[in-house]
C-alpha angles and dihedrals in degrees: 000000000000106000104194107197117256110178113184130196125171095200124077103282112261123124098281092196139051095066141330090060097039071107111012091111091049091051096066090084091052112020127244117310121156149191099249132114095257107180102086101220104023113147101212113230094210118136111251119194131177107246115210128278106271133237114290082201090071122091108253096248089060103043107124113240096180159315133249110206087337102310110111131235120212141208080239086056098052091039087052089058101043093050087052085049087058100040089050099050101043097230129122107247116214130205088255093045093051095051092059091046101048093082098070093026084066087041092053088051096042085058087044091056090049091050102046088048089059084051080066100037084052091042088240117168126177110206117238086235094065093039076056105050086049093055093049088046086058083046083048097053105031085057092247124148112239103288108019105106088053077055101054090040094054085038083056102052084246109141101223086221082076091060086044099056102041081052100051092049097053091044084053110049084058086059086051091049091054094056096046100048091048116157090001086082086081106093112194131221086246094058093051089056102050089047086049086054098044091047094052090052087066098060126139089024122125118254123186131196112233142171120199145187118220122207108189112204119228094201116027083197092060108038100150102094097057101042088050080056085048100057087039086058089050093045092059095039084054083046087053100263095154099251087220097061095044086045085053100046093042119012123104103200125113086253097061097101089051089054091263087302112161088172109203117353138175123219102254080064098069144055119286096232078047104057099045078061097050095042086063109015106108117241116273094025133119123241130234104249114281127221105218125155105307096001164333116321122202106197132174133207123229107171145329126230142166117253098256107017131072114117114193139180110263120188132192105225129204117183133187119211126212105186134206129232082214156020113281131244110195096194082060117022116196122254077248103055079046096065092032091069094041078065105045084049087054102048089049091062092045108038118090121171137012095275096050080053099054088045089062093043085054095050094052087061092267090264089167119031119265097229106053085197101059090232099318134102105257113231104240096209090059098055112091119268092261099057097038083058093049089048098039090068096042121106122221104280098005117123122238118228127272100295097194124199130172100285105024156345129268135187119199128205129189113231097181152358129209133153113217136176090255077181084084109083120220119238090244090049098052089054087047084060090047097051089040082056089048096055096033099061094037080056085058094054109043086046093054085050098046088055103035080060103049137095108225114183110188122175117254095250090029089131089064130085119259108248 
């Protein structure tokens, strides 16, 4: 049997998985806060001292670099990061690369260490099972069977305490925001209100959806290292590097844990140097770098669109799930993916409607969720270009054909097709907005805090590499 790969994904293509959306599901419930550092052009008030130069006796990987508060930072650390950087993004990463990027490779892991202090200062524990579902939903959406991606991380030299730590930071620092926002997470009907007329004040202005990467500068004297940084970053996103995941790894901007994504925004809220890039760049580029207050700014362009008006073409999806008992080769199927997909060809011939669908996706033990949508309409313009192209040439309660990935295969039908002005905000997302802007800046201010209040010690060549 030839199986020819058939990943599907029903969300826009782009990595769903090392880092910004270790949490991205969780975050739903709470909007999108995140660990960075969020005001563009804060000077951090955080004691830094020079730590002593370390032992030559100790092996390179375990020279101490620095402490934060006490607790130290290694070369391994670092090393461990970078290999991570380089396995999430795909790219080879070469000596040379890897010095430019260990500065803020060292300045992502000094804010990890703070955080996770103030875990133990809060008596925050995340349990592993938890640390363990998150990493198996990564598995889940990046089509990988359970495990693989603890394989690939051990095949790579990458310690899988690397991917622990940076998860149980970022779960919790929601627990942190949640905590901190408190009783602020109620919207009221008044405020929705006041944000629809607003809103409707706007239209027939243009709105763009933008991600960015934010590179704040330490000493606005001496910019040169960072925005050397900053070309590197934009060397390696034009090579293919998936700007959500570089944006996650290294911006330091408010919208890192949500890949750089801005979403839809309207001129006024950008900067203005910003804005005269994103009214000409074409979509898809990246962008120069770009001096704003604090720092250079990367930014890329989705799409463009008028307040008020953007119809777009909306599907209600059923799927039916027939799961492997184990990973697939595709080189040699098992005699039990064989039959899998004689199954999934014969289904296709004999299903007909949504129910019919659900029914089959019951009776396989309902391993993925029969409505792909979780009870809403999916956007088909957001899908990536392999499945729109699956779903565009299905009728209404036909079946597709077998679409395979590593641990299964799915068939897709299409319930529904509307097109609908998704320019109009819902009551309950504009809330959703609301409640992101309440953690997020809640996020801004305990950062700055929780800096301002640290003892960082750093040796004095701790941005070069150990020899």
């Amino acid at each position: 049997m030839n199986v020819t790969f058939t990943l599907y994904n029903f969300r826009r293509r782009s990595l769903r998985g090392m880092s910004y959306s270790l949490i991205a599901a969780s975050l739903l419930s709470l909007g999108h806060g995140t660990p960075a550092d969020a005001a563009h052009g804060r000077h951090t008030a955080a004691k830094h001292h020079a730590v002593k130069k370390p032992d030559a006796a100790l092996p390179p990987e375990a020279q101490i670099i620095g402490t934060i508060n006490g607790q130290v930072l290694t070369e391994r650390d670092v090393e461990n990061r970078g290999r991570l950087f380089a396995l999430s993004t795909g790219l080879s990463i070469s000596p040379e690369l890897m010095k430019r990027l260990r500065p803020q490779i060292i300045r992502q892991l000094v804010d990890e260490r703070i955080k996770t202090q103030e875990l133990l200062k809060r008596h925050i524990n995340i349990p592993p099972q938890q640390i363990a579902d998150t990493i198996r939903n990564i598995e889940a959406r990046n089509g990988m069977p359970t495990d693989a991606l603890r394989s690939r991380l051990r095949n790579d030299g990458v310690s899988l305490s690397t991917l622990i730590d940076q998860i149980r930071v970022q779960l919790g620092w929601m627990t942190i925001l949640r905590q901190e926002v408190g009783g602020r997470a109620r919207i009221t009907a008044r405020e929705i209100e006041q944000r629809e007329a607003a809103l409707k004040a706007e239209e027939g202005r243009p709105q763009y959806n933008v991600s960015e990467i934010f590179v704040p500068v330490a000493d606005p004297r001496h910019p040169e290292p960072e925005l050397e940084f900053t070309k590197t970053i934009i060397s390696e996103l034009r090579k293919g590097a998936p700007f959500p995941i570089v944006a996650a790894q290294f911006s330091r901007a408010q919208t890192a844990l949500d890949g750089g994504a801005l979403g839809w925004v309207q001129e006024d809220s950008l900067d203005p140097p910003v804005v005269a890039i994103v009214r000409a760049m074409p979509i898809g580029a990246i962008s120069n770098p770009i001096q704003v207050a604090g720092g250079y700014d990367i930014v890329t362009v989705h799409a463009r669109r008028t307040v008020g008006h953007q119809l777009a073409n909306l599907v209600t999806l059923r799927q039916a799930f027939f799961p492997f008992t184990s990973a697939l080769n595709p080189r040699n199927p098992t005699e039990q993916q064989k039959q899998a997909l004689d199954r999934a060809t014969a289904a296709v011939k004999r299903v007909r409607g949504c129910g019919a669908m659900e029914q089959l996706n019951k009776s396989l033990g309902e391993k993925r969720p029969s409505d792909p949508g979780n009870g809403s309409s999916l956007v088909l313009d957001r899908m990536n270009d392999q499945m729109k192209s699956v779903i565009s040439h299905l009728g209404i309660g036909v079946p597709s054909k077998p679409l395979v990935s590593p641990d299964g295969i799915a068939l897709i039908m299409v319930c529904a097709r509307e097109q609908k002005n998704v320019a109009q905000q819902s009551p309950s997302e504009i809330a959703d907005n609301l409640l992101n802007e309440r953690v997020e800046q809640a996020s801004r201010q305990l950062e700055r805090d929780l800096e301002r209040r640290s003892v960082i010690k750093l040796r004095p060549n701790a941005h070069a590499s150990a020899q």
